[in-house]
C-alpha positions in Angstrom: 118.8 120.7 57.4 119.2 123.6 59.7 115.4 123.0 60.0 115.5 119.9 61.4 118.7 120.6 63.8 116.5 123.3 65.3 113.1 120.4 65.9 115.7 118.0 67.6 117.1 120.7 69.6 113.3 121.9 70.9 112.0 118.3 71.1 115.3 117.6 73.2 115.0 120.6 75.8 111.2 119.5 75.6 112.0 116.4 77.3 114.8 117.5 79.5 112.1 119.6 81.3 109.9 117.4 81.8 109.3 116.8 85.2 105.9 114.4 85.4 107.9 111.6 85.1 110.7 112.9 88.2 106.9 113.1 90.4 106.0 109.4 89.7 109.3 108.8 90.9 109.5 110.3 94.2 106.3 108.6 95.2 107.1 105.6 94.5 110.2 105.8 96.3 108.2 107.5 99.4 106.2 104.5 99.3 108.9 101.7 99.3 110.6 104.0 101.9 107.3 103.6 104.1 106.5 100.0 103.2 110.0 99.0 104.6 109.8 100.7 107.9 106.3 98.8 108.6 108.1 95.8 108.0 110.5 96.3 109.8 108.3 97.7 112.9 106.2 94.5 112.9 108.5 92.2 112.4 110.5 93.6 115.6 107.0 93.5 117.5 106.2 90.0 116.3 109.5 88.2 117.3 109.6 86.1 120.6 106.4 86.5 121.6 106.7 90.8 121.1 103.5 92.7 121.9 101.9 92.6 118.5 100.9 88.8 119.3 100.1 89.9 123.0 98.1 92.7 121.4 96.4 90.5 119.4 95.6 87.7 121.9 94.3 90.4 124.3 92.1 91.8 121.6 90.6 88.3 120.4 90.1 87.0 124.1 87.8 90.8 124.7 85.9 89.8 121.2 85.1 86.0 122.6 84.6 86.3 126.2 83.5 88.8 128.5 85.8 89.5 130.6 89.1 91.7 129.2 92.7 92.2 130.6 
């Protein structure tokens, strides 16, 4: 019995220190972090008009015409 106390208790601390799991983790959370603050930053620069659709106007009138602003 004392036998398989002792494999419970190694298999236990095995999985305690495991850390591969803690890794997938912390980039995932990096990356939601990241995804929000784009978001965020384009949908402020898209509101009213913002400069992201001036941007892209600008941009599309210079691809289709000669002349740019």
């Amino acid at each position: 019995m004392s036998h398989i106390a002792h494999q419970f208790g190694n298999s236990l601390l095995s999985f305690v220190r495991d850390e591969e799991g803690a890794q997938v983790v912390e980039y995932a959370l990096i990356i939601a972090v990241v995804s929000i603050a784009l978001v965020i930053a384009l949908k402020a620069l898209t509101e009213d008009g913002g400069g992201f659709s001036d941007f892209i106007d600008r941009v599309s009138a210079c691809l289709t015409t000669s002349t740019c602003e």
